[in-house]
N, C-alpha and C positions, 0 to 999 in steps of 0.2 A: 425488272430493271437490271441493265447489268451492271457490273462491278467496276470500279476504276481502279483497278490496282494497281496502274501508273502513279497515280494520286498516295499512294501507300509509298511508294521511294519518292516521291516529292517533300514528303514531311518528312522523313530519313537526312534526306539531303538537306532541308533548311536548317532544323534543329542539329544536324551533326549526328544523330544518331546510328550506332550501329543494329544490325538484326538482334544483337541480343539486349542492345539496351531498350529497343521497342516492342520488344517480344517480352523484357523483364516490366514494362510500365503497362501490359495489358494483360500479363498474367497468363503469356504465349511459348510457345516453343518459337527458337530462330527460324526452324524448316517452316511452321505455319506463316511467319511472314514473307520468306523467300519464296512462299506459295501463293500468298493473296498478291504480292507483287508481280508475278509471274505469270498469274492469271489461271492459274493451276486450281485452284480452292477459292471459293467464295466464303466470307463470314456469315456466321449465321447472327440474330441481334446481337446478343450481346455483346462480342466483339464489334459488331460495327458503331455500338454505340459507345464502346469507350475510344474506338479511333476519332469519332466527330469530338469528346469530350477533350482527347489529351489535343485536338489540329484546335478548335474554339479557345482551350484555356492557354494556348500560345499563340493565340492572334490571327491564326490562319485561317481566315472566315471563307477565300474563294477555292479551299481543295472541296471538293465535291467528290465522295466516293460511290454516291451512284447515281447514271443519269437518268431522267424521268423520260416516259415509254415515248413515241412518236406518237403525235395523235395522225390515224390512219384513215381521214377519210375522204 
């Protein structure tokens, strides 16, 4: 499934956040966010699951950071 790291500066942008303050609430370097943004690096769980926790425990229920496969048949 791939990544939506669009969805990774949408919550930047709502909350105001800079690279280092979303990179200091997941326990990140600035560059690993300006990579998962960019579309450069994908997170492995853990990171992606503290990105659902910090977009869920601020209200952001519709960013979606990955989307589910096509069904192909």
């Amino acid at each position: 499934m791939p990544f939506v790291g669009k969805n990774v500066r949408e919550l930047r942008a709502r909350e105001e956040f800079t690279l280092a303050d979303l990179a200091s609430l997941m326990g990140l370097s600035s560059q690993q966010i300006d990579h998962y943004e960019k579309g450069l690096s994908q997170p492995k769980i853990e990171p992606l699951d503290r990105l659902y926790e910090i977009a869920r425990q601020r209200g952001h229920y519709d960013l979606v950071f990955y989307e589910p496969p096509m069904n192909r048949e």
